[in-house]
C-alpha positions as CSV (number, residue, x, y, z in Angstrom):
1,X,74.9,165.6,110.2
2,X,76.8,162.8,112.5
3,X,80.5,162.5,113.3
4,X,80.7,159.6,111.0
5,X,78.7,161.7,108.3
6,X,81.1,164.6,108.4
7,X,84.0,162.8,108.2
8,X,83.1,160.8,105.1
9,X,82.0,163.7,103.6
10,X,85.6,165.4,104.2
11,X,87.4,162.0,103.0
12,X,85.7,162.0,99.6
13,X,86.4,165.8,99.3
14,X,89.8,165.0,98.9
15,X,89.8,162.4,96.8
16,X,87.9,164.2,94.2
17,X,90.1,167.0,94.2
18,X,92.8,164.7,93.6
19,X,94.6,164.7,96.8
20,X,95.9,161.7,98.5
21,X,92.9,160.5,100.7
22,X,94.3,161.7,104.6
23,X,93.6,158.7,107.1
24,X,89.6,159.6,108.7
25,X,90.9,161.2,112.3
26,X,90.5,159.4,115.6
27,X,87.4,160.7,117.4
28,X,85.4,160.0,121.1
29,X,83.4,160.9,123.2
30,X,83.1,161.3,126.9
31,X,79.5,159.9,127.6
32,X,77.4,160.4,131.0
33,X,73.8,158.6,130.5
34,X,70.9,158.9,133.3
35,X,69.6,155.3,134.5
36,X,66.0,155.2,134.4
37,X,63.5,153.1,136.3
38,X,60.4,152.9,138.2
39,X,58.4,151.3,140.9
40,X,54.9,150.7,141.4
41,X,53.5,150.6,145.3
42,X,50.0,149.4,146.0
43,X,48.3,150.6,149.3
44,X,45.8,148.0,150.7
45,X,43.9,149.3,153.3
46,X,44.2,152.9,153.0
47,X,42.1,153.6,155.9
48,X,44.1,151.5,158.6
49,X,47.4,153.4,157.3
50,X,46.2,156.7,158.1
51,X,44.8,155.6,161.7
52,X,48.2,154.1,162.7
53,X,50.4,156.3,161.2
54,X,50.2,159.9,162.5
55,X,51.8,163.0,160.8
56,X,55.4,162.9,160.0
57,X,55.7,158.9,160.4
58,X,55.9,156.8,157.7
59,X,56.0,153.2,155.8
60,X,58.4,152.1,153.8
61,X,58.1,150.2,150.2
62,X,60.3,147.4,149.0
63,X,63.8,147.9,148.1
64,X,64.3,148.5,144.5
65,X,67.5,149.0,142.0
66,X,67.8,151.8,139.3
67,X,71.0,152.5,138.0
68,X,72.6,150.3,140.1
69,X,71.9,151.5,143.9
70,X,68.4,150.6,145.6
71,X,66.1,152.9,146.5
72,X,63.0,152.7,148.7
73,X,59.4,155.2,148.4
74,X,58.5,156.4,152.1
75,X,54.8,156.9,152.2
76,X,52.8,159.6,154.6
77,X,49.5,159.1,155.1
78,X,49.1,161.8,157.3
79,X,51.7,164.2,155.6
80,X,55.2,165.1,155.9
81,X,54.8,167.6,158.9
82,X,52.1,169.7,160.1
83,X,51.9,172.1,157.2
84,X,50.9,168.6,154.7
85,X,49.0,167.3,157.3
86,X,45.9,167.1,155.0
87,X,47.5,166.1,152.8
88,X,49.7,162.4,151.4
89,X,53.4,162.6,151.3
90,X,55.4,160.1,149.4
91,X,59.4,160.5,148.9
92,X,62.2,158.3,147.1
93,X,65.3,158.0,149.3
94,X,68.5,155.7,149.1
95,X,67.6,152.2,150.9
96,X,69.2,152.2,154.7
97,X,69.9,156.4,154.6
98,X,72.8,157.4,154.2
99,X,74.7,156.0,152.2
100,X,73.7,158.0,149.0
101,X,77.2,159.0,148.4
102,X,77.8,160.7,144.9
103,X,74.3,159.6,143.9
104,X,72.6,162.4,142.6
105,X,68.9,161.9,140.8
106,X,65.2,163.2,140.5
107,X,61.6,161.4,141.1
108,X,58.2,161.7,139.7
109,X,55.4,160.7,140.9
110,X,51.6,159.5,139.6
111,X,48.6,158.2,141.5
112,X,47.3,155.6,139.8
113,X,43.7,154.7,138.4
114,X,42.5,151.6,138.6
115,X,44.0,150.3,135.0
116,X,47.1,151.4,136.2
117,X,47.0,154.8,134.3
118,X,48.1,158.0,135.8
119,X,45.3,159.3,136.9
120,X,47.1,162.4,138.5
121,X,51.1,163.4,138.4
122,X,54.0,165.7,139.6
123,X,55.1,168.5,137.1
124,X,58.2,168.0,135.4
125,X,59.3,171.3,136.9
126,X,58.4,170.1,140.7
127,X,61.3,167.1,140.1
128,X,64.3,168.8,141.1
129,X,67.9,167.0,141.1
130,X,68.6,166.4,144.6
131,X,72.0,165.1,146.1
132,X,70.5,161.7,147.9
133,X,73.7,162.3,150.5
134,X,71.6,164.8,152.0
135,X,68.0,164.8,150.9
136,X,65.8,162.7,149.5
137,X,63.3,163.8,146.5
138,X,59.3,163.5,146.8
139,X,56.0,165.3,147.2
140,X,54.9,167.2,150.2
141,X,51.3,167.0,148.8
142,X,51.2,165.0,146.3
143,X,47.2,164.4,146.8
144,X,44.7,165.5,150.0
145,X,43.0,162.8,151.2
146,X,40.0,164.1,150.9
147,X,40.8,164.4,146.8
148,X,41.5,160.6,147.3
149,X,38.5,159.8,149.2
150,X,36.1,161.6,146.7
151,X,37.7,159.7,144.1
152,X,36.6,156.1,142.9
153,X,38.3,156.0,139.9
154,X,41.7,156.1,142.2
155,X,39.9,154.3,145.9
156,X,38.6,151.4,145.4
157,X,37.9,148.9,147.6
158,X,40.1,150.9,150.5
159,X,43.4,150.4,148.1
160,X,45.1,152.9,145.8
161,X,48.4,152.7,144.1
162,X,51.4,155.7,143.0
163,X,53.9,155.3,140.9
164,X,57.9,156.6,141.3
165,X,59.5,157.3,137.5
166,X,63.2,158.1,138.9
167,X,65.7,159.2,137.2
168,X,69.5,158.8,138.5
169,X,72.6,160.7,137.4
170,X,75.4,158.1,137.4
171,X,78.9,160.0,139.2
172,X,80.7,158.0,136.9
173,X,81.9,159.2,133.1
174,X,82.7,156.7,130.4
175,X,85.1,157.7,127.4
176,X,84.3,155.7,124.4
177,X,85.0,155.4,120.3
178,X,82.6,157.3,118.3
179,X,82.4,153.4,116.4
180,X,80.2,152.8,119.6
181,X,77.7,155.3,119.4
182,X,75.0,152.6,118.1
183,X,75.7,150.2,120.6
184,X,75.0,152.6,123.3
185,X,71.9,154.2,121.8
186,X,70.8,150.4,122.2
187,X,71.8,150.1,125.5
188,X,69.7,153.4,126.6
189,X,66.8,152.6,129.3
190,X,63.4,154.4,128.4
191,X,61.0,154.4,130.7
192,X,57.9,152.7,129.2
193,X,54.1,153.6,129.7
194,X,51.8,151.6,131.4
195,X,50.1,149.0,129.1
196,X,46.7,150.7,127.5
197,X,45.9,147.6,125.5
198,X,43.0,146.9,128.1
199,X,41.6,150.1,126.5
200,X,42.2,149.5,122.8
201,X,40.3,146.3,123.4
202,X,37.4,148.0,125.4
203,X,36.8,150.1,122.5
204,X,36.6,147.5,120.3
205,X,34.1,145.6,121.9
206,X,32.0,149.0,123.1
207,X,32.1,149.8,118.7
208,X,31.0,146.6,118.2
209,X,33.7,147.1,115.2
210,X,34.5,143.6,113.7
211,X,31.6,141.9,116.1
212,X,31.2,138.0,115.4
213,X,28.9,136.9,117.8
214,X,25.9,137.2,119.0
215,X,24.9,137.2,122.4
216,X,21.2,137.4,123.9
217,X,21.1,137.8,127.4
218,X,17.0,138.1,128.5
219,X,15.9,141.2,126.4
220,X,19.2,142.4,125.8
221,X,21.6,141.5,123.0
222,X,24.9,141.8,122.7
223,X,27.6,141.8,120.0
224,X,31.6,140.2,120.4
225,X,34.1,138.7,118.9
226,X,34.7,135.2,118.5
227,X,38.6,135.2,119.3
228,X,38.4,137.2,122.2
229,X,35.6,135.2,123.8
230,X,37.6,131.6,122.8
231,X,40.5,132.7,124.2
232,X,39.0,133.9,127.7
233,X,37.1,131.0,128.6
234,X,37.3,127.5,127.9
235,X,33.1,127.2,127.7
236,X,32.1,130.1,125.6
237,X,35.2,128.3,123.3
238,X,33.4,125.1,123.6
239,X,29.6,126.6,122.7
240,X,31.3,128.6,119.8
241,X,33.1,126.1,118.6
242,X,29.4,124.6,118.0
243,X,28.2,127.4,116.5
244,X,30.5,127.8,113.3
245,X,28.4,130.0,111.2
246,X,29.4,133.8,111.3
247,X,27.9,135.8,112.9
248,X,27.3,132.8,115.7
249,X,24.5,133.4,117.8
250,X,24.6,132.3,121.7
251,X,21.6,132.4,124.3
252,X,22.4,132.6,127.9
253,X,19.8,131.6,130.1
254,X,21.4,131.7,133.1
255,X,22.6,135.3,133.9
256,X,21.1,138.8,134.0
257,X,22.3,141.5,131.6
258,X,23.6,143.8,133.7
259,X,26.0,140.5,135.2
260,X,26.7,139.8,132.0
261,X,27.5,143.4,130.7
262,X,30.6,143.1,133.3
263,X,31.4,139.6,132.7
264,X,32.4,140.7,129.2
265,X,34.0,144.1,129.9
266,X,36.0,141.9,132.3
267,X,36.7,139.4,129.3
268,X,38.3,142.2,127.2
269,X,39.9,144.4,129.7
270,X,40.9,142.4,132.7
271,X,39.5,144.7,135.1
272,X,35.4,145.0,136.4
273,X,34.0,148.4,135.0
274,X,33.5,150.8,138.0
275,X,30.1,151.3,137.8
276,X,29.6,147.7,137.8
277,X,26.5,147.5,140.3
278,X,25.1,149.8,143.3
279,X,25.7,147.0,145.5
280,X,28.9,145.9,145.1
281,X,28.5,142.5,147.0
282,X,26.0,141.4,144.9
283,X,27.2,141.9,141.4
284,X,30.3,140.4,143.2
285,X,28.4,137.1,144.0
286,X,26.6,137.6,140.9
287,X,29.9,137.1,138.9
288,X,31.7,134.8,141.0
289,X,28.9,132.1,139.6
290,X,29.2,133.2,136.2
291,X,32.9,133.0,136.5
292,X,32.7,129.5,138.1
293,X,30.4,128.5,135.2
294,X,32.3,129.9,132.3
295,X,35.9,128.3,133.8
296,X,37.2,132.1,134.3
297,X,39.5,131.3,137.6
298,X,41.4,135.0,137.8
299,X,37.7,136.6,138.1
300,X,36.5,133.7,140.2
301,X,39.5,134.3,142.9
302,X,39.0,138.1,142.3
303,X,35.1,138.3,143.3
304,X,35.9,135.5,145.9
305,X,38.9,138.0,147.6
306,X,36.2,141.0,147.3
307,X,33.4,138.8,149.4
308,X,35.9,137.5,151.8
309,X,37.0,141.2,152.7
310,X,33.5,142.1,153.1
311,X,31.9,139.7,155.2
312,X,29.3,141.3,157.8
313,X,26.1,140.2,159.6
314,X,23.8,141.1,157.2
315,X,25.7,139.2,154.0
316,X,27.6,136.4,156.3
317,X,24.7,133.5,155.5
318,X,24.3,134.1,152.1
319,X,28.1,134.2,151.3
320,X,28.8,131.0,153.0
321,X,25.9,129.5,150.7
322,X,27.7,130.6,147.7
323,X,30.9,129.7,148.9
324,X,30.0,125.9,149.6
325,X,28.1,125.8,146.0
326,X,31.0,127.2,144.0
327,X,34.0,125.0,145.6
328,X,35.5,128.7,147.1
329,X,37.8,127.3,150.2
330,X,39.3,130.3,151.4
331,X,36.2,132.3,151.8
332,X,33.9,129.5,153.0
333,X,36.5,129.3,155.7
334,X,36.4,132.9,156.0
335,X,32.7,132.4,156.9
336,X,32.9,129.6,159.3
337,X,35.4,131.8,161.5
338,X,33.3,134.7,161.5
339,X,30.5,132.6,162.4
340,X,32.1,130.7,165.0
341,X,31.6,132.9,167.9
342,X,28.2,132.0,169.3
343,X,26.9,136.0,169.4
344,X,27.6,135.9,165.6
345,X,25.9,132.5,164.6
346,X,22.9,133.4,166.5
347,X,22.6,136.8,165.3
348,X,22.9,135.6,161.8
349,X,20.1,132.6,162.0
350,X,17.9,135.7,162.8
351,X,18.9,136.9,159.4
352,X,16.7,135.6,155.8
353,X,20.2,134.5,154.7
354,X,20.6,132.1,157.0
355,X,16.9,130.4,155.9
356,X,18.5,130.4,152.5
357,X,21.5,128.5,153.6
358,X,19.2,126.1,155.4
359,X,17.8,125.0,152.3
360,X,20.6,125.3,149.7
361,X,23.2,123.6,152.0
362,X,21.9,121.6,154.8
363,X,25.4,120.4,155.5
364,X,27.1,123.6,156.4
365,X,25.3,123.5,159.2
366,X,26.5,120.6,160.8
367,X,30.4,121.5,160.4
368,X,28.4,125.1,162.0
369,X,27.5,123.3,165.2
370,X,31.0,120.9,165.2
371,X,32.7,123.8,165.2
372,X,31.2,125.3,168.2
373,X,31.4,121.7,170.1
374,X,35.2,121.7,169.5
């Protein structure tokens, strides 16, 4: 039973017994609440991180504020000291040291999977309260790297991400009427999950519960749902809105089914499955034309960011082509620089590639050769 509950039960007690009803007593509380908060940090290029940093030196994330003081994570690709030194160390410490007076708190921490999901996590036990005047609270070991380097579902594409949920004891206590116990239960912070819609919508297009459409690919069919489809892109809206019988039936010509199979895990989750192709850089220019034809610009910039990363020799010709056909600025650009040292362009007119852009894009070539007059 509440406060307020017990003290309306003694009020009416005395009334019914025919007493004069006493005043309802005064009553507070002395109320010391935890801030909550977290802070995601994303580390793009993994590999270069743990060549520059050696053991026991460290980079530093943004500043951010729980509970009103900023905080910063301190990451260790190479571990903490020689004991971790196999290992990845990350710690939360008060922003600019030192100045962690009366700040007391606890951190855990998550590596990420690749829709944003802990895919591994500290123990409750592990996050001890720590005085930030004189420590700061982390891991040692939160992962090896070779745990990391094993695991695609967390690695991909040379990035990973981790997660900090902390927790901060405020120093100060706050003495209020028991009238205001509602208004601070609504002022309480919960730390909330990450979003698992992506996966909710994944099943339902996997269950093919409440499928609309119709979707033949070659040989393959497939089966969708009308609103998700409309809402993604602009074209499959236009061709659907042509098609209003249920279930509507669409042919694609123009793609493969194993393109289109992430194409549409893309359209419902946001994210391209992990298994999406063998070779990566193909399935990459493989969707980066489907998303240019369907009007899908996040998945377009995605697979051109992906290409851009990866140009080589071998792929160089063949990814300026595609870049030139699709309107892709940044990574034709991204081409043309590789290309314009003179040991790469001739290397890569030895290559079948560079036949191919020949004949798709004759004009290429000529910015090719002003280039290397300049």
């Amino acid at each position: 039973m509440s406060c307020a509950s017990l003290l309306s039960a003694v009020i009416r007690r005395g009334v019914a017994g025919g007493r004069a009803a006493a005043s309802p007593p005064s009553a507070s509380a002395i109320v010391s609440r935890p801030a909550t908060g977290s802070h995601i940090l994303r580390i793009d290029g993994y590999t270069n991180t743990k060549s520059i940093l050696a053991t026991g030196e460290s980079a530093t994330s943004r500043r951010f504020a729980v509970g009103g003081h900023s905080f910063v994570m301190r990451y260790y690709p190479n571990g903490l000291d020689d004991g971790c030194a196999d290992s990845i160390s990350l710690f939360v410490d008060v922003a600019g040291g030192g100045n962690g007076s009366g700040i007391a708190g606890h951190a855990r921490f998550s590596v990420l999977d690749h829709a944003g999901s802990p895919a591994r996590r500290t123990d409750d036990a592990s996050s001890e309260v720590v005085d930030f005047r004189t420590h700061f609270s982390g891991q040692r070991s939160l992962i090896t790297r070779e745990e990391l380097e094993r695991s695609p579902d967390i690695l991909r594409d040379d990035c990973f991400a981790v997660r900090c949920d902390l927790t901060v004891m405020d120093e100060h206590l706050l003495t209020v009427d028991l009238d205001h116990e509602a208004a601070l239960a609504a002022d309480a912070v919960a730390v909330v999950p990450p979003s698992d819609l992506h996966r909710h919508l994944a099943e339902l297009l996997w269950s093919k519960e409440g499928a609309d459409v119709v979707i033949e690919v070659g040989d393959t069919t497939f089966h969708a749902h009308r609103w998700v489809l409309a809402a993604r892109s602009p074209v499959l809206k236009a061709k659907l809105s042509a098609s209003p019988s249920s279930p509507a039936t669409l042919r694609l010509a123009a793609m493969d089914a194993d393109a289109f199979r992430a194409l549409l895990h893309f359209i419902y989750t946001d994210t391209l499955p992990d298994d999406a192709d063998a070779d990566a850089d193909a399935m990459a220019r493989r969707l980066l034309a489907a998303a240019d034809a369907y009007g899908m610009e996040r998945l377009r910039l995605i697979c051109e960011d992906r290409l851009r990363r990866r140009i080589a020799m071998g792929n160089v010709a063949v990814t300026l082509a595609l870049a030139e056909q699709h309107h892709c600025r940044a990574l034709k650009e991204a081409c043309v620089e590789f290309l314009s040292s003179p040991g790469n362009l001739k290397a890569a007119m030895a290559t079948d590639g560079f036949e191919h852009l020949k004949a798709t894009c004759p004009s290429v070539l000529t910015e090719l050769v002003m280039k290397q007059l300049v």
